[in-house]
N, C-alpha and C positions, 0 to 999 in steps of 0.2 A: 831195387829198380833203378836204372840209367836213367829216368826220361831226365830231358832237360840237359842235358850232355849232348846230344845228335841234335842237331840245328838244321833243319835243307836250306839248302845251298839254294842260292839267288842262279836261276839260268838266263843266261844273256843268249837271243837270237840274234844271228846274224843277217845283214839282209841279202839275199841270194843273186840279187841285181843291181846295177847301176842303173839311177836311175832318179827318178821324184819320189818321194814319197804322197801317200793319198789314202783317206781315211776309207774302212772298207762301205761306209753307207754312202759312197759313190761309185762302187763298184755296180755297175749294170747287171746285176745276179742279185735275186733275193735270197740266194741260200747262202752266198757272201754277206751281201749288207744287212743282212738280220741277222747274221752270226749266227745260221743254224748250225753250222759246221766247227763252229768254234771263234773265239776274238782272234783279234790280229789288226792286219792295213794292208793296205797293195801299195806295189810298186809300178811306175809309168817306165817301164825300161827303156833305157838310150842306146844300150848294145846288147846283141845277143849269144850272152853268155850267161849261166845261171849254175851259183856255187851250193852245194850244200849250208846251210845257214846254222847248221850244230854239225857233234862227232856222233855218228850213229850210226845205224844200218838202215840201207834202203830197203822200206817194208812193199812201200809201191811205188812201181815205175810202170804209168799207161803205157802200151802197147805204140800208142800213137803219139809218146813222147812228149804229149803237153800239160803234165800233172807226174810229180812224185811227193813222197810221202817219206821222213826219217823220224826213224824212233831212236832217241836219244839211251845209254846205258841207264836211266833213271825211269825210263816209261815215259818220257813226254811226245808224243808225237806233234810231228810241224807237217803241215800240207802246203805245198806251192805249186801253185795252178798258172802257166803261161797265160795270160789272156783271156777270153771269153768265150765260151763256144768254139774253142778251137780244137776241140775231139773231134768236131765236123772234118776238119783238112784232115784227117787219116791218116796223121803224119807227115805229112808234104809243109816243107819248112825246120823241121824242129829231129835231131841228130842224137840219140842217147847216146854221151861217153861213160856211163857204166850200167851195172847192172842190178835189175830186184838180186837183195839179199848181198849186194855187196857192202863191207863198210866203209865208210866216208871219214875222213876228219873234216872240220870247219875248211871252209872255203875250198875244198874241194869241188872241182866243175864238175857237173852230171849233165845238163845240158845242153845242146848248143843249136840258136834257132835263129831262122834268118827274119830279123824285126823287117824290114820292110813288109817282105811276104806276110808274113802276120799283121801287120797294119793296114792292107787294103784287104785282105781276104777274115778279119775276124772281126765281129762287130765291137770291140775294143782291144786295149791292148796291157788295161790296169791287171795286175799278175797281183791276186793274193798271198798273203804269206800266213796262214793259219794254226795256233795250237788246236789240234782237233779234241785232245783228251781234258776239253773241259773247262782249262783255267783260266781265271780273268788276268789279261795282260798289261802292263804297261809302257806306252809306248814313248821311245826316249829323242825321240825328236819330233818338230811340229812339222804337221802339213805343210805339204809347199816344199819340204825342204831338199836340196838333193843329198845322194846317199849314194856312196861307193860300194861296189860288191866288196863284204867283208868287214863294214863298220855296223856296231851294236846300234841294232834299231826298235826290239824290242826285251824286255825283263818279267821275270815271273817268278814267283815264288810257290813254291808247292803248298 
């Protein structure tokens, strides 16, 4: 038997936006801030652009462009949800540049959404960034802090 030879691998998230960082029990959604859906933090984004935050495949991409989902080669899946309630605008604001089922490397853009629009039309603007499959995270910088699209924001270990 190998065991103890195979180690998993530390996965470092990327954070998909520029922007602040904000723990997700301020996010205005109990299915966020109770972590039904999985740990993580939101982002208060400053521009709207939003990168793939691992290398994987787009499992989900809403129709209305303010939620996708990638699943890393390892099984991890990440959820990042633009804002709050913003599957109400039916898309109006928010531009998919790819598609479900395309693959992503890191810091690749998927997509692109116009923040003001989104700031007066959605009851916030904190953008979760979620492991949905399960694992508890940690997060590698404090509240409050700002955070460039493409610097490690959060680590996990299978």
């Amino acid at each position: 038997m190998i065991s103890g030879w195979f180690k998993p691998r530390e996965l470092k998230i990327l954070s998909p936006f520029t922007g602040i960082l904000r723990p997700l029990s301020e996010v205005p959604d109990q299915v966020f801030s109770q972590r039904l859906v999985g740990d993580g933090l939101a982002v208060e984004p400053t521009q709207g652009l939003v990168l793939s935050p691992v290398e994987g495949t787009i499992e989900v991409l809403m129709d209305s462009g303010h939620a996708f989902g990638v699943r890393t080669p390892d099984g991890v899946e990440v959820l990042i949800h633009i804002g709050i309630d913003t599957v109400n605008l039916k898309g109006e604001g928010f531009e998919a540049l790819r598609r479900q089922g395309d693959r992503v490397s890191a810091k690749e853009p998927v997509i692109r959404f116009h923040l003001d629009l989104i700031r007066q039309k959605a009851p916030s603007i904190l953008s979760p960034v979620v492991i949905t499959t399960g694992q508890v995270v940690r997060v590698l910088k404090d509240p409050g802090s700002s955070v460039c699209a493409g610097e490690e924001i959060i680590s996990y270990k299978p």
